[in-house]
C-alpha positions as CSV (number, residue, x, y, z in Angstrom):
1,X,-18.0,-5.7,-15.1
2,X,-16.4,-9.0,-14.2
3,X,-18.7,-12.0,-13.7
4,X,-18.1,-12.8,-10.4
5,X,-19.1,-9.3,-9.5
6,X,-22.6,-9.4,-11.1
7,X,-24.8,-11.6,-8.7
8,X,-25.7,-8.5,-6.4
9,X,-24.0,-7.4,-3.3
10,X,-24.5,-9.8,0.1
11,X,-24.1,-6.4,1.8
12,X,-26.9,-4.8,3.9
13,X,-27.6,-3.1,6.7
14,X,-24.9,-3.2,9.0
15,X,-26.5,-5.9,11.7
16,X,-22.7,-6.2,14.0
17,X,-20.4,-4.5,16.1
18,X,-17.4,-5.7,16.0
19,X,-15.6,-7.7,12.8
20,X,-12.6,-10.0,14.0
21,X,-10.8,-12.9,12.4
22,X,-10.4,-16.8,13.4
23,X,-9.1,-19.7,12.0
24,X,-11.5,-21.9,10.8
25,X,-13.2,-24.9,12.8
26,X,-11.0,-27.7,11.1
27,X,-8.1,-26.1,11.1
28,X,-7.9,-25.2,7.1
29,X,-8.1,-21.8,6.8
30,X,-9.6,-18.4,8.0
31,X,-13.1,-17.4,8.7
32,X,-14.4,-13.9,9.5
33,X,-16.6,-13.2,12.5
34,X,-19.4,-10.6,12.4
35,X,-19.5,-10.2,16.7
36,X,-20.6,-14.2,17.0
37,X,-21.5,-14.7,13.6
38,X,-19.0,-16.6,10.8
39,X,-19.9,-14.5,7.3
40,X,-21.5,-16.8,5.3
41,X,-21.4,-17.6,1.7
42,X,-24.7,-17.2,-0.3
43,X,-24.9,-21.0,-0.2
44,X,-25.5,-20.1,3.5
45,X,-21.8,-22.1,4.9
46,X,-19.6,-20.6,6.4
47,X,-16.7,-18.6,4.3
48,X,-13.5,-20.2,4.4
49,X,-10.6,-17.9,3.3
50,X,-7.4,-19.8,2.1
51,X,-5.0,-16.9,4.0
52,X,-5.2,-14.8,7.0
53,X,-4.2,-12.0,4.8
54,X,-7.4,-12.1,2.9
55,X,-9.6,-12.9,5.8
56,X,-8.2,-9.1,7.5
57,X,-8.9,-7.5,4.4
58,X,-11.9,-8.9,4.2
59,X,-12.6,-8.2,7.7
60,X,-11.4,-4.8,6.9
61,X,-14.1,-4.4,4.2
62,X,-17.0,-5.2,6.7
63,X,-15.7,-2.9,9.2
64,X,-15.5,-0.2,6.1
65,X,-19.6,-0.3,5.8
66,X,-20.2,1.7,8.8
67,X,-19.0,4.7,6.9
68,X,-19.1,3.7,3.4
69,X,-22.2,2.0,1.7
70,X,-20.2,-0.6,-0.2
71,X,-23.2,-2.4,-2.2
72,X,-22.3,-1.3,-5.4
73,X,-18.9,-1.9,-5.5
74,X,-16.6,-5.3,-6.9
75,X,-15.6,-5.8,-3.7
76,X,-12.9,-8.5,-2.1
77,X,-15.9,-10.9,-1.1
78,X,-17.0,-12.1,-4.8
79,X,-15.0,-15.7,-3.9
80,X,-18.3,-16.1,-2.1
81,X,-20.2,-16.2,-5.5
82,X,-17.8,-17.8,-7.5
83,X,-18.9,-21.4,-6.8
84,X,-22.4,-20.8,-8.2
85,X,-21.1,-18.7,-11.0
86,X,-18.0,-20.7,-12.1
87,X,-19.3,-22.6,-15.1
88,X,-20.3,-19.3,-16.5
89,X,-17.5,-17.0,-15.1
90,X,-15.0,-19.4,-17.6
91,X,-18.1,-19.7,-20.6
92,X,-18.1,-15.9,-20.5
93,X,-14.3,-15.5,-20.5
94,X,-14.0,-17.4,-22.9
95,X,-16.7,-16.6,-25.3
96,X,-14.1,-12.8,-25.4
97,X,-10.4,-14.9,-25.8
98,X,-10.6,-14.7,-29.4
99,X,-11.4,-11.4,-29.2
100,X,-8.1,-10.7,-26.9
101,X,-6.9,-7.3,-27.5
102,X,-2.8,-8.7,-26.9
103,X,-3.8,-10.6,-30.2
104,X,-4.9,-7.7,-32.1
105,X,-1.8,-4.9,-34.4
106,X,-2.4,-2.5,-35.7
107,X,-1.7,-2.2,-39.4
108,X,1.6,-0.2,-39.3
109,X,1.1,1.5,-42.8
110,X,1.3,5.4,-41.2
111,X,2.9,7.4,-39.3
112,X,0.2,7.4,-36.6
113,X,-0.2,3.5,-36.4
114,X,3.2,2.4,-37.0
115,X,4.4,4.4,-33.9
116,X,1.0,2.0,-32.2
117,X,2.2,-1.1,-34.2
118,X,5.9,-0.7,-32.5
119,X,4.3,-0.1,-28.9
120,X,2.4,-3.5,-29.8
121,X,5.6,-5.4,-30.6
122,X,7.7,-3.9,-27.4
123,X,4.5,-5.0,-25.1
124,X,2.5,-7.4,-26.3
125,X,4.9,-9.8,-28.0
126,X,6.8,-10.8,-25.2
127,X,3.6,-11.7,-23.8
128,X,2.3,-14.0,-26.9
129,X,5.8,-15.6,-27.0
130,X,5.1,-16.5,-23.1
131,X,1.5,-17.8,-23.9
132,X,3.0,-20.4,-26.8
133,X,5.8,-21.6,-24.8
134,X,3.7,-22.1,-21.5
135,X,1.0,-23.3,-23.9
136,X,2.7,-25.1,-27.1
137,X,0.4,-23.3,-29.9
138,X,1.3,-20.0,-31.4
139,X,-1.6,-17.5,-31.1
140,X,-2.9,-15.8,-34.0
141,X,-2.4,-12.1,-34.8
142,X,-5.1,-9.7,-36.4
143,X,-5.6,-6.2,-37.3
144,X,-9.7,-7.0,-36.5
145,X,-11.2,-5.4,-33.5
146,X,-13.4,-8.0,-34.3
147,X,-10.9,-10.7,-33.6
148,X,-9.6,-13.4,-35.0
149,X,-9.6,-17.6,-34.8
150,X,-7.1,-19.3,-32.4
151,X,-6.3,-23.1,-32.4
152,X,-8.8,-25.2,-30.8
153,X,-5.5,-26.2,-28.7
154,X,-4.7,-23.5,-27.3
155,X,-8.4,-22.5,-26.8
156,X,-9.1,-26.0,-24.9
157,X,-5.4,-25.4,-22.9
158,X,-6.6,-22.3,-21.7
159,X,-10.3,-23.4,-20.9
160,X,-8.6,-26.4,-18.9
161,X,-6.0,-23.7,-17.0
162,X,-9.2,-21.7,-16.0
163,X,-10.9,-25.1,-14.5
164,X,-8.1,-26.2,-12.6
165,X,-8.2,-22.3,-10.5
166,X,-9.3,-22.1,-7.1
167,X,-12.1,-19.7,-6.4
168,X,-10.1,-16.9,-5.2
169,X,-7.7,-17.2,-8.6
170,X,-10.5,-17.3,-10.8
171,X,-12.3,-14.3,-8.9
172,X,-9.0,-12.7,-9.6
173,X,-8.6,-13.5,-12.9
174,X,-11.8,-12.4,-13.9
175,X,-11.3,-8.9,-12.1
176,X,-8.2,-8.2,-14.1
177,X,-9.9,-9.5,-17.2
178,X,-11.7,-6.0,-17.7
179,X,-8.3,-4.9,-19.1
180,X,-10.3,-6.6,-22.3
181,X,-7.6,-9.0,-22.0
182,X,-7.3,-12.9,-20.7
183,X,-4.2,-13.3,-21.7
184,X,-2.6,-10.8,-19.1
185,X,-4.1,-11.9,-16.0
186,X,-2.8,-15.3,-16.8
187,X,0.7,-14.3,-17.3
188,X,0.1,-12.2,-13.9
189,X,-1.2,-15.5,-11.8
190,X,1.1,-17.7,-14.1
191,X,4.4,-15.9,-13.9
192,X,3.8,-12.4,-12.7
193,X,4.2,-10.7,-15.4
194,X,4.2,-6.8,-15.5
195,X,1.3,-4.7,-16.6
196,X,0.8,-3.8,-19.8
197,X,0.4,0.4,-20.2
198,X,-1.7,2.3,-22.4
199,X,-5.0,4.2,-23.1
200,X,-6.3,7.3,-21.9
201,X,-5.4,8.6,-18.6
202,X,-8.9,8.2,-17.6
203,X,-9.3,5.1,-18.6
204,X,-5.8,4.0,-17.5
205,X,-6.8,5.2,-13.8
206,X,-10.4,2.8,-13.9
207,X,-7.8,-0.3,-15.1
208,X,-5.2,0.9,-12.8
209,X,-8.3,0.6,-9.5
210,X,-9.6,-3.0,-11.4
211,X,-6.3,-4.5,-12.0
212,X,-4.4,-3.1,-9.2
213,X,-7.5,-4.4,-6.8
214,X,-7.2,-7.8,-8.2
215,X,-4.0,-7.9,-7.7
216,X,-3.5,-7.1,-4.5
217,X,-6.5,-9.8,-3.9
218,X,-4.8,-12.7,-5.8
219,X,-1.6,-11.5,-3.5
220,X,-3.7,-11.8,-0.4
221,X,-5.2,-15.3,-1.3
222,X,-1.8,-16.9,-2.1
223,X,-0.3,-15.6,1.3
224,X,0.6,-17.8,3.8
């Protein structure tokens, strides 16, 4: 489960009516009202949303919990926790880069794996050329689940991207990280690159809800 999605659900009992959208008091951006209420951020100030896009969906959401209990669920307002998890969101994405599964081949010496190894090469390496020319170091391949060692370059150049995100990007960024990949959500909020296919249709259907979600929420944010 993403970070950002981890510090508990803000979502009670519903206490509200009616859920509307404003812009915010200075003027820079959007706030959601709960009847006469602004939501708040658990830092207890008032939520400011960078789009009015986001701020309806958001809206939306609230609206949603009179007929859906919704405090399980990842759900569009994690931005709200991000700036008293963010040191940790990047430590613990991070701590799984090497780990990447866009870095990892498979060994190509049967007929079963060399159809995988081939698959690899049509997806992934597109993506790995991006990351080294956006980047300037040439990631490391492996045939490890374990993982391999990338440059300390490109490790600190990612670590630096991931610092200079707003909360919303990194929220999203984290989301579409439980594709057990870094490397794809950043060539989705860096260039909007496709996603990558593969797995079991099961599993394919969870990614398809997480990365299609965070998506749709980096989409939102970035709306004007």
């Amino acid at each position: 489960m993403p970070m950002s999605f981890m510090t508990g659900s803000i979502v009670g009992k519903r206490f509200y009516q009616e859920v509307t959208t404003r812009m915010a008091d200075d003027d820079n951006g959007w706030t959601v009202m709960l009847d006469y209420r602004t939501l708040k951020s658990p830092s207890k100030r008032p939520l400011k949303i960078p789009s009015l896009a986001l701020a309806k969906a958001i809206a939306a959401e609230w609206e949603y919990q009179a007929l859906h209990d919704a405090s399980d669920e990842a759900c569009l307002h994690s931005p709200e926790r991000v700036p008293l998890t963010r040191a940790k969101i990047i430590e613990h994405l991070m701590k799984k880069f090497h780990q990447d599964l866009v870095f990892c081949r498979s060994p190509g010496d049967s007929d079963l794996t060399r159809g995988v190894l081939e698959k690899q090469i049509e997806n992934l390496d597109p993506l790995l050329e991006w990351l080294e020319s956006e980047f300037g170091f040439k990631p490391v391949v492996h045939s490890c689940f374990f993982g391999g060692k990338q440059a300390d370059g490109l490790v600190g150049a990612i670590e630096n991207m991931l610092k200079t995100t707003t909360d919303c990007e990194l929220a999203a960024i984290d989301a579409l990280a439980a594709a057990h990949s870094l490397v794809i959500p950043l060539g989705l909020f860096v260039d909007r690159w496709g996603l990558v296919e593969g797995g079991h249709d099961v599993d394919i259907a969870d990614l398809q809800v997480q990365i299609s979600s965070a998506a749709v929420f980096l989409g939102l944010s970035q709306r004007q």
